[in-house]
C-alpha positions in Angstrom: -9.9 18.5 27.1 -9.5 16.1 24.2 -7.0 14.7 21.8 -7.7 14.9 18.2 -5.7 12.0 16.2 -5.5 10.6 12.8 -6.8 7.2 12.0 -4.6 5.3 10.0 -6.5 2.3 8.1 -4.3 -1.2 6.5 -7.4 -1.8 5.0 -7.4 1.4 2.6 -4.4 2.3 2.4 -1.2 0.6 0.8 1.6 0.8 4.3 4.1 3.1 2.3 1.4 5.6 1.5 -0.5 5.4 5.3 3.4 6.2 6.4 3.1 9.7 4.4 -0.4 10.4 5.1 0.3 10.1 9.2 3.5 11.9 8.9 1.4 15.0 6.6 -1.2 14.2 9.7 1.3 15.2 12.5 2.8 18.3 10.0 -0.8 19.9 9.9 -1.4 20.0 13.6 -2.8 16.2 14.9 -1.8 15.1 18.3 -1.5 11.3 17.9 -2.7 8.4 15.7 -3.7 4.6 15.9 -4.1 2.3 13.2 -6.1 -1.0 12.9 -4.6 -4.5 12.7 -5.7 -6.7 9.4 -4.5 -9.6 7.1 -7.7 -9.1 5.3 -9.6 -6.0 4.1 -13.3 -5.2 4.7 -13.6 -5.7 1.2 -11.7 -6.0 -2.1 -12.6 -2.0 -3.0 -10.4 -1.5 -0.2 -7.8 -3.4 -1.7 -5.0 -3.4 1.0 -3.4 -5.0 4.3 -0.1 -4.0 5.1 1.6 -5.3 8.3 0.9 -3.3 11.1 3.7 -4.1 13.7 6.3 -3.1 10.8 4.7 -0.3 10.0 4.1 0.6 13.9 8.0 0.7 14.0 8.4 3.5 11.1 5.7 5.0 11.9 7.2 5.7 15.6 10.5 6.6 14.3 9.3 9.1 11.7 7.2 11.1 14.0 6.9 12.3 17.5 3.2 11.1 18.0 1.9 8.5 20.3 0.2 5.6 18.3 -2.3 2.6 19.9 -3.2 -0.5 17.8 -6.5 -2.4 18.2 -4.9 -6.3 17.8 -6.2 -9.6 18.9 -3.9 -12.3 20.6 -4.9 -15.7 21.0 -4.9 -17.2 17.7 -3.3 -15.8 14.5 -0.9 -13.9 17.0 0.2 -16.3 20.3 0.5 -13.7 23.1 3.8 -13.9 23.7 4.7 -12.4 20.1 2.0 -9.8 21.3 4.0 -9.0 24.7 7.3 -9.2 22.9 6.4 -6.8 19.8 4.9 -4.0 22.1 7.5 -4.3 24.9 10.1 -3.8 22.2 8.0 -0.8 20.9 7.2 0.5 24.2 10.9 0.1 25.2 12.3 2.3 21.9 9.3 4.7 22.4 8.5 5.5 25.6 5.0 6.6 26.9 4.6 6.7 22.9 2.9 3.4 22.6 -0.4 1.7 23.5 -2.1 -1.3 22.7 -6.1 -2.5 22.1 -6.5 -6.0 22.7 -9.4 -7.5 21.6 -11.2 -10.8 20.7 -10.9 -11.0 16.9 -12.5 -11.5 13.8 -12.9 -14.6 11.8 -11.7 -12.6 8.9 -8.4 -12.1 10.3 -7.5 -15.4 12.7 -9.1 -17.8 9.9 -5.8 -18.2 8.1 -4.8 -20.4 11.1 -7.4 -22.8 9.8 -8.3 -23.9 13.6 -11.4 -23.6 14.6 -13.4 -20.2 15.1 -14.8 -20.2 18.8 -17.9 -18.7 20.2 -17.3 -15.1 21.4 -18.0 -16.7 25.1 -14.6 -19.1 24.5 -12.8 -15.8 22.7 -13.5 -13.6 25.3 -12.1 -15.7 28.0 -9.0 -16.8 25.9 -8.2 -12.8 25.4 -8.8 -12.2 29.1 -6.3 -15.7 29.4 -3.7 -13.9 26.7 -3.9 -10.0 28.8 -2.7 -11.9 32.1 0.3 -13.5 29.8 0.7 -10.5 28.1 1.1 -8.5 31.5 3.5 -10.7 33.1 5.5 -10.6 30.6 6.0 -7.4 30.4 6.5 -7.5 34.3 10.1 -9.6 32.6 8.6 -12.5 34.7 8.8 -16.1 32.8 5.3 -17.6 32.2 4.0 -21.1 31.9 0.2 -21.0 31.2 -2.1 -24.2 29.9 -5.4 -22.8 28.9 -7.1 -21.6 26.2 -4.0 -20.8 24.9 -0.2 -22.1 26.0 2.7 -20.6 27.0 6.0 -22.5 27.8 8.8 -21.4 29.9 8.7 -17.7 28.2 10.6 -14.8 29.1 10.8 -11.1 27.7 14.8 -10.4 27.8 14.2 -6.4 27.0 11.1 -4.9 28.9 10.1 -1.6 28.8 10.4 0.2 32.0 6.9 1.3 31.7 4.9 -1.4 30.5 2.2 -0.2 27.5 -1.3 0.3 28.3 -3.6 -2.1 27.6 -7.0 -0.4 26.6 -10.0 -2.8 25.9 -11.9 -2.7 22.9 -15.5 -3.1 22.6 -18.6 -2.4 20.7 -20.8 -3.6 23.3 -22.2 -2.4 26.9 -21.1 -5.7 28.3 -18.2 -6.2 26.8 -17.5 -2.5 28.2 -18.2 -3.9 31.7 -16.1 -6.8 31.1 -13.0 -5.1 30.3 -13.1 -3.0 33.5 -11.7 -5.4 35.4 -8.9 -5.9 33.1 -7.9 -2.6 30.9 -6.2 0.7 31.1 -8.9 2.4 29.4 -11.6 1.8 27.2 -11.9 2.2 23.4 -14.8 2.3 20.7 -16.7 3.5 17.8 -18.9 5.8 16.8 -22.2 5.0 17.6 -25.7 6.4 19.0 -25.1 8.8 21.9 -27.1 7.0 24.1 -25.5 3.9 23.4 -21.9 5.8 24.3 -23.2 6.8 27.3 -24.4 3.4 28.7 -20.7 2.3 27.6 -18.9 4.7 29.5 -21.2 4.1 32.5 -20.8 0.5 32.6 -17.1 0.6 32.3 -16.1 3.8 34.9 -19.3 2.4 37.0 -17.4 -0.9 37.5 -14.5 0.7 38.1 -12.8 1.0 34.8 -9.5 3.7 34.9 -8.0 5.6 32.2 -9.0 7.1 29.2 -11.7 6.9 27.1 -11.2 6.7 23.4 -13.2 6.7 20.0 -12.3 6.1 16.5 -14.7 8.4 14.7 -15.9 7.0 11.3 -16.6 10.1 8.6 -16.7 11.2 5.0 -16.2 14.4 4.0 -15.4 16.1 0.2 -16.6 19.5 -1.4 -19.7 18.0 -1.8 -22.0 16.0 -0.5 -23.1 13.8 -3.7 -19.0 13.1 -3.6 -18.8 12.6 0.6 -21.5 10.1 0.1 -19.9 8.2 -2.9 -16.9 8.0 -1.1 -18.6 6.8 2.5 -20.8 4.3 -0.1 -17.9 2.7 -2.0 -15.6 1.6 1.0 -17.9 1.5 4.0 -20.6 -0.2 3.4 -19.5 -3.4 3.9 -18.7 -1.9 7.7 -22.4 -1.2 9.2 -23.2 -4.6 10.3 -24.2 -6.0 13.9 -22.3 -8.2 15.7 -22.1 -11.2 15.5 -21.7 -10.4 11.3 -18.3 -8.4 11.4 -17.2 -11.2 13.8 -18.2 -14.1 11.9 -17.6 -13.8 8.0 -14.4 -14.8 6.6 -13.2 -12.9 3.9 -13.9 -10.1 2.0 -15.7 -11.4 -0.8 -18.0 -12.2 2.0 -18.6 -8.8 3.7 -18.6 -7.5 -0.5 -21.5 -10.2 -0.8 -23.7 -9.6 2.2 -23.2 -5.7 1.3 -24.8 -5.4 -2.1 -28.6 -4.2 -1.1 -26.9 -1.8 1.9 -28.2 1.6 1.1 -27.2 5.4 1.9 -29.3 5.2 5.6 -27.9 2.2 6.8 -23.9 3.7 5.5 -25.1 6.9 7.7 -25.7 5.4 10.9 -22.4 4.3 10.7 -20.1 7.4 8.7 -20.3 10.5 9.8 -21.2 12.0 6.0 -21.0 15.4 5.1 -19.6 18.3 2.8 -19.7 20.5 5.8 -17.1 21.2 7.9 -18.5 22.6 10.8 -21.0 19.8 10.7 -18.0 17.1 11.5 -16.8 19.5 14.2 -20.1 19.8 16.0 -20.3 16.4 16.3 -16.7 16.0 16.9 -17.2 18.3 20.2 -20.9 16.5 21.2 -18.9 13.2 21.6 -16.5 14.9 23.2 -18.9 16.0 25.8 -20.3 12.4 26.5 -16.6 12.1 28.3 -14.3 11.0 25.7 -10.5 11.8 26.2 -9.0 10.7 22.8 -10.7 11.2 19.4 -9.0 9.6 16.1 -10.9 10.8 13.0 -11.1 8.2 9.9 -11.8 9.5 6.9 -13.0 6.4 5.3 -11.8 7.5 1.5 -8.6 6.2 0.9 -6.8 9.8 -0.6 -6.5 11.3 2.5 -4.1 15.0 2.0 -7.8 17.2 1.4 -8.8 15.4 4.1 -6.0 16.2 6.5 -5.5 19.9 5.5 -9.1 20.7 5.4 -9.6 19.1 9.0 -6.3 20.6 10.3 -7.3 24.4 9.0 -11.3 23.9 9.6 -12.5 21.6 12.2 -9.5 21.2 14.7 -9.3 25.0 14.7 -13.1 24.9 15.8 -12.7 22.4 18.7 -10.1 24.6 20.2 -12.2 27.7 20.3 -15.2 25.5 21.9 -12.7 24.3 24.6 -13.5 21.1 23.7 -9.6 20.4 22.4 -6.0 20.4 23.9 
């Protein structure tokens, strides 16, 4: 049985308005949420990149849903700010809280100004930074030269259930990878066969917990309108790696996107007027084995979207057994 939550997007979405739309989320029937973790949006239509561990913190307090954030220690954020923000969350909000630790984007860690490594180097530096991360959470006191470096450091207020760490990944290897490592496993919506080989390589090397996807759609009354809306602040989103990994800003990923056209944004958005559509596919990723579905409407006025979903589409999963 799965859980149906709200996708909150910093990108979008200014933080004080994300608060009201994931409270109205929980009001109309959602189970849980999780938001994404930016200093930079996608591009400048999106126009916004609040803080995510401050928000994280309302957010928590103002509802009664469980919230995961997909972050990335190792550069912008040293891991033990990482293990010391989510073991205070995870100690205020018990079995509330889980985190997504991944190995970045240039667009995000380049305000360091140090170097942007290969993804070999930044995959091995975030496997580096979930060990720290662990321990500290444990309350042990870690001393670490690596990729990254930890002195003496010690977590005074652990929670007594440490968060779960899910891995991120876009890839089949990187799937793999973070079997050995994760409490789960968490993606986006892509080809079904490609979801399939991701699962399999991360349960068939022994990969536990849950499975998650972020599903990225665009719905309105119409379809002319649902593809406007998936045109205007997702296009710059349906690249390859390495492209989302690689360009700096957003006046980068607004210049690369220019030519992108309304085939390219579908293979990416879930886009359509209809309803029933979104819930059919809703309940065919469902049956590839995911636990944990958090929808994105990728338009940044979300209440039509929320009510519509909540009276239309959730009601639709439950009668298809597909939702709990």
């Amino acid at each position: 049985m799965v859980t149906v939550g709200f996708h909150a997007s910093h990108e979008q979405i200014s933080p004080g308005r994300l608060l009201q739309d994931v409270q109205h989320a929980e009001q109309a029937g959602f189970d849980a949420a999780m938001c994404s973790d930016h200093i930079e949006p996608w591009s400048a239509r999106q126009g916004h990149s609040g803080f995510a561990w401050s928000w994280l913190g309302a957010a928590l307090a103002t509802t009664g849903l469980r919230f995961g954030v997909v972050t990335a220690p190792g550069q912008r954020y040293h891991p033990a700010i990482i293990a010391h923000a989510s073991a205070t969350l995870a100690s205020m909000f018990p079995d509330r809280f889980w985190m997504a630790p991944g190995s970045g984007e240039n667009m995000n860690e380049h305000v360091t100004g140090d170097a942007w490594p290969p993804k070999a180097t930044r995959q091995q530096r975030l496997e580096e930074c979930v060990d720290v991360i662990r321990r500290l959470h444990r309350g042990e006191e870690v001393t670490h030269h690596g990729l990254v470096t930890v002195e003496q450091a010690r977590i005074w207020d652990v929670p007594d259930t440490p968060p779960p760490l899910i891995a991120p990944a876009i890839s089949v290897e990187t799937a793999r990878r973070g079997a050995a490592w994760a409490d789960g496993l968490v993606t986006v919506n892509q080809p079904a066969a490609k979801l399939k080989d991701m699962l399999a390589a991360y349960r068939g090397n022994g990969g536990h917990g849950k499975a998650v996807l972020q599903v990225h759609l665009s719905w309105a009354p119409s379809e002319e309108e649902a593809t406007a809306i998936a045109m205007d602040q997702w296009r710059t989103n349906t690249f390859a790696p390495p492209v989302p990994w690689d360009l700096p800003t957003a006046g980068h990923f607004d210049g690369v996107s220019g030519t992108v056209g309304e085939e390219q944004v579908r293979k990416s958005v879930n886009v359509s007027a209809d309803p029933a559509r979104h819930a059919a596919w809703l309940a065919e990723y469902a049956d590839l084995g995911f636990d944990e579905l958090y929808l994105h409407f990728v338009g940044q006025e979300q209440a039509a979207f929320i009510d519509t979903f909540a009276d239309q589409v959730l009601p639709q999963l439950r009668t298809a057994g597909a939702y709990a």
